[in-house]
C-alpha positions in Angstrom: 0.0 0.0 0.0 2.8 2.7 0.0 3.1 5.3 -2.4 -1.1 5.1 -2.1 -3.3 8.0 -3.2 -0.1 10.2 -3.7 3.0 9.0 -1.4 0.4 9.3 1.5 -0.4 5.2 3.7 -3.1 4.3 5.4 -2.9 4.1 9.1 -5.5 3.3 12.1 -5.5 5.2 14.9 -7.3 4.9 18.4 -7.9 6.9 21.3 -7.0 6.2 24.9 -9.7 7.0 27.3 -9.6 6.6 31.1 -12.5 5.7 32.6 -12.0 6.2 36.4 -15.1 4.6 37.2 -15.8 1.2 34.9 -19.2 1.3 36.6 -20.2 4.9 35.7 -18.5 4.6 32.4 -17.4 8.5 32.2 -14.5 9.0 30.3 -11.9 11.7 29.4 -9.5 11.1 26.3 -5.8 11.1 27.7 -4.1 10.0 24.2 -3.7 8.0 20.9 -2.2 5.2 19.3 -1.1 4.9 15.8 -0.6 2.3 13.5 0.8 2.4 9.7 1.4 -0.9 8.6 3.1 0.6 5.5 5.9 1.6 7.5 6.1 -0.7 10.8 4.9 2.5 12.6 3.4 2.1 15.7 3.3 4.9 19.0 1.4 6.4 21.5 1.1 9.5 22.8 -0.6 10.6 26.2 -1.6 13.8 27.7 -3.7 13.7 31.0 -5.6 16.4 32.2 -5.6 15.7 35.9 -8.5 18.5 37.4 -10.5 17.0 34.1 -10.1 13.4 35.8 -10.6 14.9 39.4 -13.5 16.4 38.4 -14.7 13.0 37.4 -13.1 11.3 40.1 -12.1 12.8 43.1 -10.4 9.9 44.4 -8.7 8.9 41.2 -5.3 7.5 41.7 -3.6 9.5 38.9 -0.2 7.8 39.4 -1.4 4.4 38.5 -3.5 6.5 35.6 -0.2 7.7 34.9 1.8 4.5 35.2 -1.1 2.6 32.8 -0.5 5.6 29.9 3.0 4.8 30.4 2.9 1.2 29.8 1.1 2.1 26.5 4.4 4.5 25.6 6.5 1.2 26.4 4.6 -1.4 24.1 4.2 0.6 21.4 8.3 1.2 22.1 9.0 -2.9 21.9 12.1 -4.2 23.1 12.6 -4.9 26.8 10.4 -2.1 27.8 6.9 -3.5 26.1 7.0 -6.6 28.7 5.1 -9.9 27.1 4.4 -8.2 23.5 9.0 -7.6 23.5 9.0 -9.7 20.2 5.8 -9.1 19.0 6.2 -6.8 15.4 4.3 -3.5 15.4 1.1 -4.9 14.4 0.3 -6.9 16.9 1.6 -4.4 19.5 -1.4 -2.0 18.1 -3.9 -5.1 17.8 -2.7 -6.0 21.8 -3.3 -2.3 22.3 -6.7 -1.2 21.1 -8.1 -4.9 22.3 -11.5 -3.9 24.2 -10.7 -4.3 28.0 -12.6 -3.5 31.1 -9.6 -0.9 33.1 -9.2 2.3 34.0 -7.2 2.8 30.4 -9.6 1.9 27.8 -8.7 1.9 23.8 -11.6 3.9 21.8 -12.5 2.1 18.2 -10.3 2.0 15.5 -10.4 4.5 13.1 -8.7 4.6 9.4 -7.0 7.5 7.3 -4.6 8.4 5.1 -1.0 10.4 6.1 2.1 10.9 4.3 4.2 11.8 8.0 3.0 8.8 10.5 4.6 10.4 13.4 3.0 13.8 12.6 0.0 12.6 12.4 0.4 11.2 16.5 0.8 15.0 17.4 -2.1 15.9 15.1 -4.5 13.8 16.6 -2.8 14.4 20.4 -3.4 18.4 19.8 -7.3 17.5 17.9 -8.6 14.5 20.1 -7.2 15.2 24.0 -5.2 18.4 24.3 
């Protein structure tokens, strides 16, 4: 798929959500992943807003919020620093990623587009989608 609609590649993107109470299911974004297959891209980017969580969550712990965005950083990362997905190529890290789970840090859906800069396109959707 490179060199697709003009040099630009399709990539998939999600955003990470935390959800400080499963059971009320309120959410504030705090980052994205993003996925180009065309180049082995994967990466994540968090920004948490912690009166935004307060205010849905007094009690939130925002160090283990903090700690959980991290870990996303680390997988996307690979190597030693990604845990159990260390070997896994940057495909699966994303598909381990934006797997629907019930924890604080929730992956939103998927969504598709087309970028010729990968990485910019993780700032673009930071600044658009959380910041």
């Amino acid at each position: 798929m490179s060199g697709f609609h003009n040099g630009r590649d399709v990539f998939e993107y999600a955003v990470l959500r935390v959800v400080p109470r499963v059971e009320r299911g309120e959410q504030i974004n705090a980052g994205v992943v993003v996925y180009c297959r065309a180049t082995s891209f994967v990466a994540a980017r968090v920004h948490l807003d912690e009166d935004r969580l307060r205010a849905l969550d007094p009690s939130a712990d925002v160090e283990a919020v903090r700690a959980a965005l991290r870990a996303v950083e680390c997988v996307c990362c690979g190597g030693e620093r990604a845990g159990q997905a260390a070997e896994d190529d940057p495909g699966r890290r994303f598909r381990w990623l934006v797997a629907p789970r019930s924890t604080v840090v929730q992956p939103g859906p998927v969504h598709t587009g087309l970028t010729a800069d990968a990485e910019a396109e993780v700032e673009r959707l930071l600044d658009l989608l959380v910041r």
